[in-house]
C-alpha positions as CSV (number, residue, x, y, z in Angstrom):
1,X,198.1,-143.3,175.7
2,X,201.0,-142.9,173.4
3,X,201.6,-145.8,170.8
4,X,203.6,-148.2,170.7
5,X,206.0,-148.8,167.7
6,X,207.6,-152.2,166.9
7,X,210.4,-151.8,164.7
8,X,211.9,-154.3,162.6
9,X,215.8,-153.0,162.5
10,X,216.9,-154.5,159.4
11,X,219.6,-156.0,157.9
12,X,222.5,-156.5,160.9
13,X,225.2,-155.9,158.8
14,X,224.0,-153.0,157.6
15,X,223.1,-149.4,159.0
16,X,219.6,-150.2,159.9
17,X,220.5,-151.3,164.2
18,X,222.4,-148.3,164.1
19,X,219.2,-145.8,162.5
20,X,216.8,-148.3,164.8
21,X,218.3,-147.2,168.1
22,X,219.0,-143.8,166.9
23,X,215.7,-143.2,166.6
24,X,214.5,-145.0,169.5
25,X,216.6,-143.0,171.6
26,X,214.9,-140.0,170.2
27,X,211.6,-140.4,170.2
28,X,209.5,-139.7,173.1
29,X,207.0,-142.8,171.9
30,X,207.1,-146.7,173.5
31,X,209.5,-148.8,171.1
32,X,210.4,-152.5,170.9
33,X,213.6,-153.3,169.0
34,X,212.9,-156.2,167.4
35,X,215.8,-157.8,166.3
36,X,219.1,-159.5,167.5
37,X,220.0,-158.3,171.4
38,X,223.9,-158.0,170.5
39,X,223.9,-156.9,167.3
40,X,221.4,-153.8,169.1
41,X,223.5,-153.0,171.1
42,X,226.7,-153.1,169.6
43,X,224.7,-150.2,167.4
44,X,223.7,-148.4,170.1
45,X,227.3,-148.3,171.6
46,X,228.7,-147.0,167.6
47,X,226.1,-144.0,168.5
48,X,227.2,-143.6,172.2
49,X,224.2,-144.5,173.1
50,X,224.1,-145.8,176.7
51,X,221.5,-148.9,176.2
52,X,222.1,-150.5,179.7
53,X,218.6,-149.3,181.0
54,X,217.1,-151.3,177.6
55,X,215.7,-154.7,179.2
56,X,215.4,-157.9,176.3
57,X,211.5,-158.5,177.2
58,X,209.3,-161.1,176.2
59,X,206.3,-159.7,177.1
60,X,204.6,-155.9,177.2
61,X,203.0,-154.6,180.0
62,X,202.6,-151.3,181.7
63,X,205.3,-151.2,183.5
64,X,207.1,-151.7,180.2
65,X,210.4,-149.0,179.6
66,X,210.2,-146.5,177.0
67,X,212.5,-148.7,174.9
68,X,212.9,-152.1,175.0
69,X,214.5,-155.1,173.2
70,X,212.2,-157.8,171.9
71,X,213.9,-160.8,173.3
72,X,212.0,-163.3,171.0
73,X,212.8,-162.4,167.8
74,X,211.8,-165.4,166.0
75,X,214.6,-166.1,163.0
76,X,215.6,-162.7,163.9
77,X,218.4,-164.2,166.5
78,X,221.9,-164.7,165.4
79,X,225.1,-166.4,167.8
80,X,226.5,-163.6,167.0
81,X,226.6,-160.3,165.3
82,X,227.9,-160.6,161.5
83,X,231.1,-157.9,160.2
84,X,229.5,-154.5,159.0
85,X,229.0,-154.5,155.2
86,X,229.1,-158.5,154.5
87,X,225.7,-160.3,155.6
88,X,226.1,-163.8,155.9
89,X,223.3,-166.3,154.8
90,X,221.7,-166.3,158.3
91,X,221.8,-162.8,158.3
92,X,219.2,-163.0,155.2
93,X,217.0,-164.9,157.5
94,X,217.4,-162.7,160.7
95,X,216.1,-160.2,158.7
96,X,213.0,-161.6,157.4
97,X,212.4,-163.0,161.0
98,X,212.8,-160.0,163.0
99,X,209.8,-158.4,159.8
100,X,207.9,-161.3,160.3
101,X,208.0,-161.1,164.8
102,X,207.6,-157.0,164.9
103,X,204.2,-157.5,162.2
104,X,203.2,-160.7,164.8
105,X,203.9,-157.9,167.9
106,X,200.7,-155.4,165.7
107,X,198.7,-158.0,164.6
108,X,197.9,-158.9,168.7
109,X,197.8,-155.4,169.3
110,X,201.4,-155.2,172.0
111,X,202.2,-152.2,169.5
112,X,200.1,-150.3,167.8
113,X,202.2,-149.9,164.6
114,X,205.4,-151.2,162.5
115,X,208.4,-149.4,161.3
116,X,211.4,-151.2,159.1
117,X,214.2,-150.6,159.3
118,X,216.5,-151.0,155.8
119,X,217.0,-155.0,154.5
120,X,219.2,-156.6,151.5
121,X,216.3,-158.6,149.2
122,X,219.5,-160.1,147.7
123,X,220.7,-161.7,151.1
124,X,216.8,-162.7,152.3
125,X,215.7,-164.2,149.1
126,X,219.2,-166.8,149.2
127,X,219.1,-167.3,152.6
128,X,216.7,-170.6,152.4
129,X,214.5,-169.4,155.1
130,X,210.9,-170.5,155.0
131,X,209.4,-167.7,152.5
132,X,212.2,-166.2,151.7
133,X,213.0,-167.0,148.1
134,X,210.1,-165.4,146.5
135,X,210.8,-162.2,149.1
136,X,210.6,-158.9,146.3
137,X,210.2,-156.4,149.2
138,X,208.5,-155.6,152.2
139,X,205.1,-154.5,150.2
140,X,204.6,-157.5,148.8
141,X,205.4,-160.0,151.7
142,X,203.3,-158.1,154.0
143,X,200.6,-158.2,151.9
144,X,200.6,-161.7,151.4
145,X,200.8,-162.3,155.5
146,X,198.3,-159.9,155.8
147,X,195.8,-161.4,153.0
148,X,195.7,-157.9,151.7
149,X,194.6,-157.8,148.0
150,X,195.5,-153.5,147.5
151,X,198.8,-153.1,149.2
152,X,200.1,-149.7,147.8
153,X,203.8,-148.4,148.0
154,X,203.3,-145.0,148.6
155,X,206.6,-142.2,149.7
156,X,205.7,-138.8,151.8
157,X,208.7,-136.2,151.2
158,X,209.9,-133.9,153.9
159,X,207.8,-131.0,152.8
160,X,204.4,-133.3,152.9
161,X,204.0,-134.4,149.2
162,X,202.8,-138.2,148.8
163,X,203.2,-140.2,145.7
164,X,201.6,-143.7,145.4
165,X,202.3,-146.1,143.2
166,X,200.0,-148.3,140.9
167,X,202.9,-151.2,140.6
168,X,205.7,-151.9,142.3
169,X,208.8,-154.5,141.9
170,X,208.2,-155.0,138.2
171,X,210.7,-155.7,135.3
172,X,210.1,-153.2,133.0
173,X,208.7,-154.5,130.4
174,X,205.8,-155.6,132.2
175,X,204.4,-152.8,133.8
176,X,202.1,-151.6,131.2
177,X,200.2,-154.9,131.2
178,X,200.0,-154.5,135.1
179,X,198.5,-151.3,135.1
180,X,194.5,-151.9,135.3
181,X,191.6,-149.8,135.9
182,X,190.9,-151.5,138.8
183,X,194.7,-151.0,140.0
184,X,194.6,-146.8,139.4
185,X,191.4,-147.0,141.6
186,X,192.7,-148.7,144.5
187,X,195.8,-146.6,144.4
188,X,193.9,-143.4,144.0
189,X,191.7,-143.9,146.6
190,X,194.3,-145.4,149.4
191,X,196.5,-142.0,148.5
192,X,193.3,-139.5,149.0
193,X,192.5,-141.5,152.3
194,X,195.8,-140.9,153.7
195,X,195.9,-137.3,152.7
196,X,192.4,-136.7,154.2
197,X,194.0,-138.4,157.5
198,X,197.2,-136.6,157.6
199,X,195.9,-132.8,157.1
200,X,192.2,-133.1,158.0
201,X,190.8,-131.6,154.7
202,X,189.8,-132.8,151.0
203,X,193.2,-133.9,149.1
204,X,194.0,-132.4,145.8
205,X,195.4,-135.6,143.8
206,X,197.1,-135.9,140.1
207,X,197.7,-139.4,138.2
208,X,200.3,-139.3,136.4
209,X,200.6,-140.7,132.8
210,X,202.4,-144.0,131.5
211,X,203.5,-142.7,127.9
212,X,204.9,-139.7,126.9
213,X,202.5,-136.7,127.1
214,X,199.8,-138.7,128.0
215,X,199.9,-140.6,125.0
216,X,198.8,-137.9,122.4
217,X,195.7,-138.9,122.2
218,X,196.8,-142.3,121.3
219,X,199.4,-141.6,118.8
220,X,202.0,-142.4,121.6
221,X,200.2,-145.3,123.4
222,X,196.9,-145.7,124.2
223,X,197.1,-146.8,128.2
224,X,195.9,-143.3,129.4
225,X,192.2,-143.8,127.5
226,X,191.8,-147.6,127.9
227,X,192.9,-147.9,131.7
228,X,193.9,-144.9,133.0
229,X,191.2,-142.6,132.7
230,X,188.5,-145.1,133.5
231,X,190.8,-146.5,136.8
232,X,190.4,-142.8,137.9
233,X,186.7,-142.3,137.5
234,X,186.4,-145.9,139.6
235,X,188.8,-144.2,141.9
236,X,186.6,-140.9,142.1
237,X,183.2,-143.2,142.5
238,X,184.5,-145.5,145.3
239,X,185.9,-141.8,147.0
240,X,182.2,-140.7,146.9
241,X,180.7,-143.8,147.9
242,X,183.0,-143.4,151.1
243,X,182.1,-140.2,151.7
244,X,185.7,-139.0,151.1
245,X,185.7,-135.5,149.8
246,X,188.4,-134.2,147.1
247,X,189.8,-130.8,146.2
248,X,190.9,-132.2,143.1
249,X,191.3,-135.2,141.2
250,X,193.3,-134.9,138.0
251,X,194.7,-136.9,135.3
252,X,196.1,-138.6,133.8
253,X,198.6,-135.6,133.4
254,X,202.2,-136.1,132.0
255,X,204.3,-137.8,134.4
256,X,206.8,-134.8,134.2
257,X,204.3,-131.9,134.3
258,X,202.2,-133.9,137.5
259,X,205.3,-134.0,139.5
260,X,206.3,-129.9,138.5
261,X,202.8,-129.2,139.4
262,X,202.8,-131.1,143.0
263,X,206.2,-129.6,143.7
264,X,205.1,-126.1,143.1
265,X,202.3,-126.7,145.2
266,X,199.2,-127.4,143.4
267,X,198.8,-131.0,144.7
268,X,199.3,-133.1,147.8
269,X,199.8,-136.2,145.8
270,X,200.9,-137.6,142.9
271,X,199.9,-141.4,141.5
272,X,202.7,-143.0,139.2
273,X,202.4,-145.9,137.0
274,X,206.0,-147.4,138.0
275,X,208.5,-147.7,140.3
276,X,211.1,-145.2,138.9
277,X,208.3,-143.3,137.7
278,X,208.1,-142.3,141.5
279,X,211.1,-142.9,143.2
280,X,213.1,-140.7,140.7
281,X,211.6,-137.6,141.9
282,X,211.0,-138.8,145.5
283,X,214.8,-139.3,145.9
284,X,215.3,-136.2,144.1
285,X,213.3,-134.5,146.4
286,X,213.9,-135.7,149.6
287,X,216.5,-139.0,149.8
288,X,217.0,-139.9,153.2
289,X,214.6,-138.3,154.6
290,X,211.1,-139.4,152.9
291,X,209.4,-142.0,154.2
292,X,208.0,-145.1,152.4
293,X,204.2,-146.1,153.8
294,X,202.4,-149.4,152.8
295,X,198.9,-147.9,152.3
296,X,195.6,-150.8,152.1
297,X,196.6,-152.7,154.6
298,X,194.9,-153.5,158.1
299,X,197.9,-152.1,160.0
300,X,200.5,-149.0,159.9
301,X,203.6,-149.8,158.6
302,X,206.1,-147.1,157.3
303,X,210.0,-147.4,156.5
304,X,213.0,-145.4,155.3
305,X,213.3,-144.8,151.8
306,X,216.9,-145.6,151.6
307,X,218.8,-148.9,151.4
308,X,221.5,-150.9,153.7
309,X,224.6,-148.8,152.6
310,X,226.7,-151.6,153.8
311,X,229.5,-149.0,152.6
312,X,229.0,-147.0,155.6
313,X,228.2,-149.8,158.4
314,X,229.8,-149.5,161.1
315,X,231.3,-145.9,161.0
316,X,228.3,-144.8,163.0
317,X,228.3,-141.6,160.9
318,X,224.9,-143.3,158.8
319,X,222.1,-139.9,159.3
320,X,219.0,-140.8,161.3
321,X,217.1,-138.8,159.7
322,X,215.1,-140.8,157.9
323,X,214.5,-143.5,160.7
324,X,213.3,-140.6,162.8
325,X,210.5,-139.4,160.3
326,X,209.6,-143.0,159.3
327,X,208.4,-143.1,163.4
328,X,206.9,-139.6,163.4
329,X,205.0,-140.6,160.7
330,X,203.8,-144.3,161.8
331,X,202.6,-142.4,164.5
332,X,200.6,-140.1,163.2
333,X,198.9,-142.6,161.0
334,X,198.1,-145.0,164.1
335,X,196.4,-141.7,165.7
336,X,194.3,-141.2,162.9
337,X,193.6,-144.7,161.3
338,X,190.1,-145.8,161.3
């Protein structure tokens, strides 16, 4: 049986309807739009999509069509659709609804993984809906709905390469003091158990470094010897005690000569310290079209890589593309995961 994918569509004033039933419409997977019914459809006319066939359901069955709109949406229902580019405050709230209803649709198993679509933190986080204000991204919200203690941000690039990251939605200056042993581990070893998943064979991994050539033995920062190297060898003990088989397991290497090597082929993965650390290259690499995964938790759940681009809204000229491989790959996970 082919799985279903629930897909949260993102902010409505913003390009994620228009991406959502985009890539519904080309997929050859089950899908349930969850979001608001007009604001769908007004999308899937921008497209020339013809969405009449498209039933607002409340409930999944066999009989179920290919794609369908989730007519319960929770705070995901608006009275009616907001301009393009200009979210309004209940927008915000629509948007962490419609998250909140397509993870509720996976947990009781009516689709068998979820997909997001782009949302503005900004316009969730002031919109006074329950949970909202401490909102810092989908990562961390699902993990805390989920009670998941290793949620890790990870991106897969159009050619395959994976880079997982050890923190997330952190000022700056407190990333180094976030980065524990026990942090590198859990990133290492939710990145090698992907890999293994996605191309059946031992993973060849790097971690990256936080200072400047590693460190210099010190004279640059000591992070790579106190918490680094140790997180890895935790990482490498808990991917033998799993019976998960590496290739390779490197690091920490500097960040700039991990990410030359994994682009030139030597690795299937890279783990980075920060956020910029790997999005930088990741949108270098592949914006648009990479896909961001949320690794160590009890479900699937992938997303685009790119933002609303409330610029664009509207003109139904917004690319696809990277809706499309955010589904592609949530299936392929849910086909796979253990």
């Amino acid at each position: 049986m082919t799985e279903r994918l629930a897909i949260s569509v993102g902010c409505p004033a913003g390009i994620g309807p228009e991406v959502a039933v985009e890539a519904a419409n080309q997929t050859t997977a089950p899908c349930l739009l969850v979001g608001d019914e007009a604001t769908l459809r007004r999308a899937a006319g921008l497209r020339g999509i013809d969405a009449s066939a498209w039933p607002a359901l409340d409930e999944v069955s066999a009989s179920t069509p290919r794609v369908a709109i989730w007519s319960k949406p929770g705070r995901g229902a608006l009275a009616s659709p907001p301009p393009f580019g200009a979210p309004r405050p209940e927008d915000g709230a629509a948007q962490l609804g419609a998250v909140d209803e397509a993870l509720r649709l996976v947990r009781e198993g009516r689709a068998s993984a979820l997909v997001t679509g782009p949302v503005s933190k900004a316009a969730i986080a002031s919109s006074g809906a329950p949970g909202a204000s401490d909102f810092l991204g989908h990562t961390e919200h699902l993990a805390r709905a989920l009670g998941a203690d290793e949620p890790t941000m990870t991106f897969v690039d159009p050619e395959g390469l994976a880079i997982a990251l050890v923190t997330t939605h952190l000022p700056l200056r407190r990333v180094p003091d976030a980065i524990t042993p026990q942090g590198v581990a859990a990133t290492v070893y939710w990145l090698a158990e992907m890999l293994h998943r996605l191309h059946g064979r031992p993973p060849r991994v790097v971690v990256a470094a936080l200072n400047p050539h590693a460190g210099e033995q010190g004279l640059l920062g000591d992070e790579e010897v106190e918490v680094i190297r140790p997180g890895i060898e935790a990482g490498r003990a808990r991917l033998d005690a799993a019976g998960l088989v590496m290739a390779r397991l490197d690091g920490p290497t500097g960040a700039e000569t991990a990410f030359r090597h994994a682009h030139g082929g030597r690795y299937d993965g890279v783990v980075a310290m920060y956020h910029d650390q790997a999005t930088i290259p990741s949108k270098l690499l592949g914006f648009g079209d990479a896909v961001n995964v949320t690794l160590g938790l009890p479900v699937v759940r992938t997303s685009v890589d790119h933002g609303t681009a409330y610029d664009v809204a509207g003109s139904g000229e917004a690319s696809a593309a990277g809706m499309s491989a955010a589904v592609s790959l949530a299936l392929r996970l849910a086909s796979t995961k253990v």
